[in-house]
MIKETI-956676 format. One line per field, with one value per residue (C-alpha): residue in one letter; x, z, y. Coordinates in steps of 0.001 Angstrom, whole numbers, padded with zeros to 6 digits, m for minus. Each point is the difference from the previous one (the first is absolute). Example, Ala and Ser with C-alpha at 12.3 -4.5 7.8 and 13.67 -1.06 7.14 Angstrom:
BEGIN
aa <- (a_s)
x <- (012300_001370)
z <- (007800_m000660)
y <- (m004500_003440)
END
This chain:
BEGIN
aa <- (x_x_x_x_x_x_x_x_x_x_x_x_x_x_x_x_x_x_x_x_x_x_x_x_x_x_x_x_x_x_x_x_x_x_x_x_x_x_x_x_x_x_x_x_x_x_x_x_x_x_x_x_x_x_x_x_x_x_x_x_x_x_x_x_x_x_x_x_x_x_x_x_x_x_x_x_x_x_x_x_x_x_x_x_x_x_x_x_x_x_x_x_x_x_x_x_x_x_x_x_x_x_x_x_x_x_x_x_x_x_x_x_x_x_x_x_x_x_x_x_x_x_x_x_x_x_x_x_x_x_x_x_x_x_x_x_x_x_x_x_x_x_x_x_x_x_x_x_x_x_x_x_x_x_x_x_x_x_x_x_x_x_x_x_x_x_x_x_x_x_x_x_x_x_x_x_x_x_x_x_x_x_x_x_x_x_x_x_x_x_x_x_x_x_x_x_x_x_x_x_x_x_x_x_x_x_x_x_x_x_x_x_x_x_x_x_x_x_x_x_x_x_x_x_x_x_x_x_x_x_x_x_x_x_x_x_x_x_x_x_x_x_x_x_x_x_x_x_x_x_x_x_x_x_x_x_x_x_x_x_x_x_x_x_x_x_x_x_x_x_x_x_x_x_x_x_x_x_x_x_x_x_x_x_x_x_x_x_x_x_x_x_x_x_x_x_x_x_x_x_x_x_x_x_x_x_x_x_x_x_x_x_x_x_x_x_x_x_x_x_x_x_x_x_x_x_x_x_x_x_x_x_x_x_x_x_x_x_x_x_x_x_x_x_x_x_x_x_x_x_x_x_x_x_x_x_x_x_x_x_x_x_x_x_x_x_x_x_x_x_x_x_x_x_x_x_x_x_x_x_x_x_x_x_x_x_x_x_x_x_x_x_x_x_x_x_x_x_x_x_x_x_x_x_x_x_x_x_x_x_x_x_x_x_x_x_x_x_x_x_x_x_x_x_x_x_x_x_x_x_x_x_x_x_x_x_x_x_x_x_x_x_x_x_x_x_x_x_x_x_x_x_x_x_x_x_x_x_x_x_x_x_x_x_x_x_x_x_x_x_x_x_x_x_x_x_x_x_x_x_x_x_x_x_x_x_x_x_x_x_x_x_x_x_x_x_x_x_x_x_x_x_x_x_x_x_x_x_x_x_x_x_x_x_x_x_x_x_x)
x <- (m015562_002139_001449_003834_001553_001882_003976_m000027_m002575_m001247_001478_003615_m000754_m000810_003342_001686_m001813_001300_003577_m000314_m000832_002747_002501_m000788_000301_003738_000145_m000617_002057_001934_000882_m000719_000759_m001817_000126_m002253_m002945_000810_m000851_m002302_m002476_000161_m001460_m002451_m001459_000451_m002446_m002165_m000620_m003178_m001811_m003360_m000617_m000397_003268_001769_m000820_000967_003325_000328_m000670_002297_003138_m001191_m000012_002800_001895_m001434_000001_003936_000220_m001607_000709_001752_m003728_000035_002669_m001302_m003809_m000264_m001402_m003243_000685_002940_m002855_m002401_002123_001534_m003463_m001869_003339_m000231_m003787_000432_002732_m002083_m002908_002885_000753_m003405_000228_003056_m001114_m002798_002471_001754_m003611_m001443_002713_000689_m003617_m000049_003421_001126_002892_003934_001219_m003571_001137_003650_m000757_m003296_m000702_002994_m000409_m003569_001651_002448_m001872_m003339_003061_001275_m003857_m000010_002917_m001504_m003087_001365_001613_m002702_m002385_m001361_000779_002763_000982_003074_002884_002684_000543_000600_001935_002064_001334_001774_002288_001317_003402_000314_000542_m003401_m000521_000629_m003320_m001452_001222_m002176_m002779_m000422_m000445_m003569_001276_003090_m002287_m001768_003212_001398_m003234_m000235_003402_m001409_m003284_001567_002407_m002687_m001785_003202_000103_m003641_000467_002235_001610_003854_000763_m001513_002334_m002331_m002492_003093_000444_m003056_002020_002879_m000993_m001094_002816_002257_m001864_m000221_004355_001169_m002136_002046_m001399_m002242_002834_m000287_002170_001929_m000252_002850_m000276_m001691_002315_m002591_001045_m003041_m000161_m001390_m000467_m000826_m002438_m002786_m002327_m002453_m003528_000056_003778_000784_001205_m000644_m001158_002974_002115_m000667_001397_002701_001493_000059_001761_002500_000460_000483_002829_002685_m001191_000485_002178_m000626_m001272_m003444_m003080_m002348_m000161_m002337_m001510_m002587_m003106_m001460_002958_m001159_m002653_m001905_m001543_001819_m002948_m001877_003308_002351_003109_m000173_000337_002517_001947_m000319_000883_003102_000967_m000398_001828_002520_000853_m000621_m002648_m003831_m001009_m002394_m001827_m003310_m002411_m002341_m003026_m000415_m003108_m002693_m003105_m001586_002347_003168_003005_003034_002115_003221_001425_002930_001243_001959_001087_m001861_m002527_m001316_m001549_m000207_m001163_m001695_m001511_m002210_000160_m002535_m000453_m000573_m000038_m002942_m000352_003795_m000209_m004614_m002540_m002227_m003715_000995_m003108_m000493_003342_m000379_m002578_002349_002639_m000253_003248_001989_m001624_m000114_003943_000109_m000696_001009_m002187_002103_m002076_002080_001317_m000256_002974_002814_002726_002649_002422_001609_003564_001886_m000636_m000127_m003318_000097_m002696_m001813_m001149_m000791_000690_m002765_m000480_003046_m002658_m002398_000456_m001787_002392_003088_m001667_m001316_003536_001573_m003066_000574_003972_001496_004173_000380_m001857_m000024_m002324_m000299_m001177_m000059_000098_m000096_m003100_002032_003486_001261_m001823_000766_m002526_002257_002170_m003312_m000846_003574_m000705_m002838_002288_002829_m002874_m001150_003768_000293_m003584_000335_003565_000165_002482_m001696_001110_m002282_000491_m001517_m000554_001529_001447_001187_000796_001160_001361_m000884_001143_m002489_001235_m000802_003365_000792_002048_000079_m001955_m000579_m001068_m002446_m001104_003456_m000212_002133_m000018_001641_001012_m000483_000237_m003213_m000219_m002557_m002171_m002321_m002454_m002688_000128_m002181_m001063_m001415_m001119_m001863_m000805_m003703_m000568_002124_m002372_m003175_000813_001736_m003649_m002634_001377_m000055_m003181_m001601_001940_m001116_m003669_000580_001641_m003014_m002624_001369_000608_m003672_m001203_002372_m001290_m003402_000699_001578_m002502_m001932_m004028_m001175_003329_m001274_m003865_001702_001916_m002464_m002231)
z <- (m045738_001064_003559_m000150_001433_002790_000128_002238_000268_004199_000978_m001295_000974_003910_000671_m002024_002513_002881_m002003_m000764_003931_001445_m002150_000439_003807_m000541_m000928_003337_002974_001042_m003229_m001835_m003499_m001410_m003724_001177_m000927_m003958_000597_002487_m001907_m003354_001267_001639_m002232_m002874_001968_m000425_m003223_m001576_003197_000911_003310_001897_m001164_000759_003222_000873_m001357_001189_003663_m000478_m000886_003095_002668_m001281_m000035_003279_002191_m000095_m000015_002949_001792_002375_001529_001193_002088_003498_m000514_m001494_m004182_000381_m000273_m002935_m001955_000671_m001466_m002269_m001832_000266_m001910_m002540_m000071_m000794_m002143_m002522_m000177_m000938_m003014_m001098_m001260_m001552_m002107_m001115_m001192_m002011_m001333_m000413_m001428_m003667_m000612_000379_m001164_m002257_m001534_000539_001828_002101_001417_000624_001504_001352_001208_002009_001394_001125_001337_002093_001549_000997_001471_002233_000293_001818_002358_001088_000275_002419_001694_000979_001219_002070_003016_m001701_m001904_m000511_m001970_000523_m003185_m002966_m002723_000488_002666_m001049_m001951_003623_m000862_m003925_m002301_m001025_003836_m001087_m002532_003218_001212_m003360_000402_003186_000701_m001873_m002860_000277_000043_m003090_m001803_001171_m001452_m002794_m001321_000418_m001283_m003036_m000591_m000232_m002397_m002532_000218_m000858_m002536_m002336_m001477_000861_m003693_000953_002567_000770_002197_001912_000710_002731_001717_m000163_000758_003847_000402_m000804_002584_002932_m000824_m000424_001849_002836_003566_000080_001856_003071_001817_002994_003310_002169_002547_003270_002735_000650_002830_m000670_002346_m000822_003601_m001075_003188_000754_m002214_m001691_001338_001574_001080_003935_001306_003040_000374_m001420_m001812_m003021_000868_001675_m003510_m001457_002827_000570_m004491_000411_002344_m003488_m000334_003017_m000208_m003697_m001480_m001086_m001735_000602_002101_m001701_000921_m001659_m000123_003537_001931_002744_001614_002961_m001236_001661_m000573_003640_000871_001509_000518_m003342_m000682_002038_m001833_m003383_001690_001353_m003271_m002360_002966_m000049_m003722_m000615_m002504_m000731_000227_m003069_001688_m000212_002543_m001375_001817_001144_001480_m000502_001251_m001070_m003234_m000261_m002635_m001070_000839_m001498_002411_000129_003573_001574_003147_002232_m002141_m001243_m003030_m002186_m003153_m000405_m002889_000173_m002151_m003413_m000976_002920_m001691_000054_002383_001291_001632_m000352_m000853_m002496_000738_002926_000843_m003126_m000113_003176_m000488_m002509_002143_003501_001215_m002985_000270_003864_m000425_m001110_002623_m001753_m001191_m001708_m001451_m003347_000244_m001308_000545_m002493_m000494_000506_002928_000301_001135_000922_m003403_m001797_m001323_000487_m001981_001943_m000685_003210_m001370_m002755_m000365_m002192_m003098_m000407_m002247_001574_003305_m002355_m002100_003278_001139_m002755_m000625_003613_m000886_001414_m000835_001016_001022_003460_m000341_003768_m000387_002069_m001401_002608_m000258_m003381_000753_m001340_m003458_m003046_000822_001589_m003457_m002158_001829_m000025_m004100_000746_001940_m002558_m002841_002279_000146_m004294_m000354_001989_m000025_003693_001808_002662_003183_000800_003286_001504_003562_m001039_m003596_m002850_000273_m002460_m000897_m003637_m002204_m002437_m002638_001017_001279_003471_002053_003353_001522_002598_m000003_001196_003589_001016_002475_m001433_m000784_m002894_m000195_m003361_m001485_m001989_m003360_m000135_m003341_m000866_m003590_m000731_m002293_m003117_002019_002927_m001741_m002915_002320_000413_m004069_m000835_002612_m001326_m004005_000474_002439_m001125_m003210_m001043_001439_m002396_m002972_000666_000307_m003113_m001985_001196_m001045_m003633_m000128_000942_m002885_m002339_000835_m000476_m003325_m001307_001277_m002666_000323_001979_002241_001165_000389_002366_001926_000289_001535)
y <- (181310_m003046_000206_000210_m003588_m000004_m000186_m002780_m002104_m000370_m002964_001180_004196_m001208_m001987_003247_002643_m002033_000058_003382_001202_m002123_001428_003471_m000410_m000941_003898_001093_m000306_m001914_m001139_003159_m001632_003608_m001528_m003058_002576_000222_m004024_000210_002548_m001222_m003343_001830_001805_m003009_m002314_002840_000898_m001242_m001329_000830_001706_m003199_m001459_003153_000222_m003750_000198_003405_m001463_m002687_002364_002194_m002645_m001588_003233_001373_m003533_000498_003699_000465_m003338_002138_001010_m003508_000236_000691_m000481_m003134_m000984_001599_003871_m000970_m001811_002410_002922_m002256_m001207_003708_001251_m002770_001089_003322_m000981_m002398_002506_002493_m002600_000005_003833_m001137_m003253_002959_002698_m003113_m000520_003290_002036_m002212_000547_003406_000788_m003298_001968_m000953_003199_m000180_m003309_000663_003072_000410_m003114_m000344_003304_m001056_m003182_001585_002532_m002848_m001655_003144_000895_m003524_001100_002959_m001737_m002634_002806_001955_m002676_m001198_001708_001881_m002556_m002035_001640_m002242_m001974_002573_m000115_002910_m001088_m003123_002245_001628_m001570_m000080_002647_001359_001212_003809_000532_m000646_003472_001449_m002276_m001604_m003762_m000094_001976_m002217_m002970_000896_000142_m002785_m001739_001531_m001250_m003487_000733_001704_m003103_m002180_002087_000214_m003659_m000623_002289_m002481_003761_m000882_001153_003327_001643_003055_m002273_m000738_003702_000278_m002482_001231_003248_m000836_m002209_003022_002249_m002753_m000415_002641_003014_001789_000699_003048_002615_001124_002691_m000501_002059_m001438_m002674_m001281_m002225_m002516_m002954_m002863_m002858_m003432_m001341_m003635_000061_m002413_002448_m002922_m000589_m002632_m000101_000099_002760_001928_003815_002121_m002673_001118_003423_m000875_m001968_003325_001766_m003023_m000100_004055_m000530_m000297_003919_001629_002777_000616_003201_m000968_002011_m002084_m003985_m002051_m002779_m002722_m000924_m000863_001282_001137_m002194_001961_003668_002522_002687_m002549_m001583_002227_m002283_m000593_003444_000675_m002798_001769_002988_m001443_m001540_003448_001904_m002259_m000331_003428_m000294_m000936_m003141_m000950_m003399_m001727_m000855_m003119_000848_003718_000395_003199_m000527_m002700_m000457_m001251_000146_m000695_003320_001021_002757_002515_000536_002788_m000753_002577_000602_m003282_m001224_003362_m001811_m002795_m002114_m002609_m002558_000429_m003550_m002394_m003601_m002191_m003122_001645_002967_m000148_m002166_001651_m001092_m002171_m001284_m001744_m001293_m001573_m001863_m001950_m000041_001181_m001559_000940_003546_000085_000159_003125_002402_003092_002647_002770_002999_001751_003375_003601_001173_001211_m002423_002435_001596_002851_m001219_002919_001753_m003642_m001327_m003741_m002366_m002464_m003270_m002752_m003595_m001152_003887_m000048_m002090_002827_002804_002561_m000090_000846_002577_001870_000017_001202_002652_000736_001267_m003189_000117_m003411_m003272_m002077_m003018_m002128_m003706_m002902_m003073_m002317_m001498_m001512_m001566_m002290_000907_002793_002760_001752_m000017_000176_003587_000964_m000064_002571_002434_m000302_000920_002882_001508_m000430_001432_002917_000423_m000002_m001894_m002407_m001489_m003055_m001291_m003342_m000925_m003415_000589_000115_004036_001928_003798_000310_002818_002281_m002270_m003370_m000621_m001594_002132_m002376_m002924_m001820_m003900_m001775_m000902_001587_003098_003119_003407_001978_003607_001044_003858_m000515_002442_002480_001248_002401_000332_m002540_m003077_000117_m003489_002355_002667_m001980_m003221_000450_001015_m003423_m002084_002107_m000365_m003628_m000931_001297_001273_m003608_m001307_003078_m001607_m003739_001367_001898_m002870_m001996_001840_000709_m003770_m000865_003186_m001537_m003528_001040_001165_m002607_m002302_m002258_001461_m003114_000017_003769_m001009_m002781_002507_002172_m002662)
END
């Protein structure tokens, strides 16, 4: 059987991966051009249709570094090139291994299934979900993985944000590439005079349009006053003992004397435990007596024995911290160093900087405010799926993600996880208020919509009567069958495709051409 020629031949399909990654990070923030990935994709998956495995994976590398290298430059911000390459170049990695199952289902599936509707259907639905396989993939590991750059998210701000509300981001994601997949399929197919092969096409384009947000009902309101204290919050910022604290009491101040449900403050807030320090606590308790309400805050290093984590706490004044949450996904090299003694002995200095050793929690991510269950997500917590669904299994009515992003001024993560929260709010049809020790803040309604913001690296506060809903998303409720049939679902059908195509192969194989093979 003759191999299928590539598309593009390697010296044109590399500079077009490069293309191809570099335009598709123009469809996250801060430019957030969303329609960059109906480019973006295409390309991709043109340069790699017909390689062999080897040629995959190089061109599949180059679109991943040369997406990831400015996606995440942000990482280099503080700590120097040598973590942003390091992430940058094990996400390209990943990424161009992911291509190689890809190039295969573009190989496989015309020998097994050679037929017109096989290829403008099947194959791009084998296509798309390798693709959000990859995603998940990435996401998951190592160490938890990495799921910051998805497709579903660069449609935060554009119009086909609501199927993420049936779907979720990975479903979302498979659409999303599925329409491209498909479009390159009715193309190849040379059929214009035939309008039916159009129809698969049009058909997913229809649902990703015009398909309303999954309802939700509403259950009144909670007053929430959220503080962005703008304090000297990064690592390796100066600050004294308490500084950080007092920005949040001195950004409060605009509140005082307003009827509040709940004060809440960001990420890192409070900088001293108050469980061993008892001025400290007697600050918080000051602060909830005087504004008549609990104090939702985050202490960046609460100590239990020989462990220590990132603790979200509501305080009563009197009674202290009556919930607490600790924070499920510590990051990697951030907030730990996974398997420190190996990495430093690559980089002890580099390594030697990071002093913190936080262990992940078991806790629910939900408080009982006063009757109100309030979702919780602490900063890079916001990017994994299973924090949001155990929220919203756990009855949550609305969300209150805490983040610092300090360590990163001056660059667009800040904006890039503001996308995630605004997804979360669509997809569970929550509203959200996302508040950052240094910015950008935001109050973000159940459908997407900003209700109020604050900027940047400006201290401020915002009082904001924040909707509550009850009732689950299909996103929530289906969320782990979409990862589980979209995953593995689609490994089972590559490994299926590939074995008929080898049994077919074999059969069609001239007598001497099997001997060989068996040999």
């Amino acid at each position: 059987m003759t191999r299928p020629r590539p598309l593009l031949p390697l010296w044109a399909a590399a500079p077009t991966a490069v293309a191809a990654g570099l335009l598709l990070t123009l469809a996250f923030p801060a430019v957030s051009w969303w329609p960059m990935v109906f480019v973006a994709v295409p390309l991709t998956l043109l340069t790699l249709i017909g390689r062999r495995a080897g040629g995959a994976l190089l061109v599949g590398t180059l679109f991943g570094a040369a997406f990831f290298l400015v996606n995440v430059s942000f990482t280099a911000r503080y700590l120097g090139p040598v973590p942003w390459l390091a992430l940058s170049m094990l996400e390209a990695a990943l990424t161009g291994v992911g291509a190689i199952l890809i190039t295969w289902a573009y190989r496989w599936l015309p020998r097994v299934a050679a037929g017109t509707w096989a290829r403008l259907i099947l194959l791009p639905v084998l296509v798309a979900g390798l693709w959000t396989l990859r995603e998940q993939f990435l996401g998951s590991w190592p160490y938890g993985g990495f799921p910051w750059a998805r497709i579903g998210v660069t449609q935060a701000a554009g119009p086909l944000a609501p199927v993420a509300s049936w779907v979720g981001m990975s479903g979302l994601s498979f659409l999303v590439v599925l329409l491209c997949a498909l479009a390159i399929e009715y193309v190849r197919s040379r059929r214009f005079h035939d309008l039916r092969t159009a129809l698969p096409m049009a058909i997913v384009a229809a649902v990703l349009l015009v398909t309303p947000q999954f309802p939700t009902d509403e259950a009144g309101s909670i007053r929430v006053g959220s503080v962005q204290g703008n304090g000297p919050a990064g690592y390796f910022d100066q600050r004294q003992r308490g500084d950080v604290l007092q920005a949040q009491i001195e950004a409060s101040a605009s509140l005082l004397d307003e009827d509040l449900d709940v004060l809440l403050w960001p990420e890192g807030s409070v900088d001293a435990d108050p469980a061993t320090d008892a001025a400290t606590a007697a600050v918080l308790d000051a602060v909830a007596l005087r504004f008549d309400a609990p104090l939702l805050a985050n202490v960046p290093g609460s100590a239990r024995g020989d462990e220590y984590f990132n603790m979200s706490m509501l305080w009563r004044a009197g009674e202290g911290a009556v919930q607490t949450y600790d924070k499920l996904h510590p990051v990697p090299f951030g907030e730990y160093v996974p398997d420190r003694w190996f990495y430093e002995s690559l980089a002890p200095d580099l390594i030697g900087l990071i002093q913190r050793e936080y262990t992940p929690g078991s806790s629910a991510p939900v408080f009982d405010v006063d009757g109100v269950a309030v979702g919780l997500a602490i900063c890079f917590d916001v990017i994994y799926d299973d924090v949001i669904w155990a929220a919203s299994d756990g009855g949550a009515e609305v969300f209150m993600f805490q983040t610092n992003n300090a360590d990163f001024r001056g660059t667009d993560e800040n904006l890039q996880q503001l996308a995630f929260a605004r997804m979360r709010a669509i997809e569970t049809g929550r509203a959200v208020v996302n508040i950052s020790t240094v910015g950008t803040s935001q109050v973000i309604a159940p459908d997407g919509a900003v209700i109020e913001g604050l900027s940047a690296d400006e201290a401020g506060a915002m009082l904001t009567d924040v909707p509550l809903r009850t009732g689950l998303t299909a996103a929530v409720v289906l969320g782990p069958w979409v990862h589980g049939v979209l995953g593995w679902g689609s490994l089972l059908g590559l490994a299926l495709t590939g074995a008929l195509a080898l049994l077919r192969r074999r059969e069609t194989a001239p007598p001497h051409e099997g001997n060989d093979a068996a040999r």
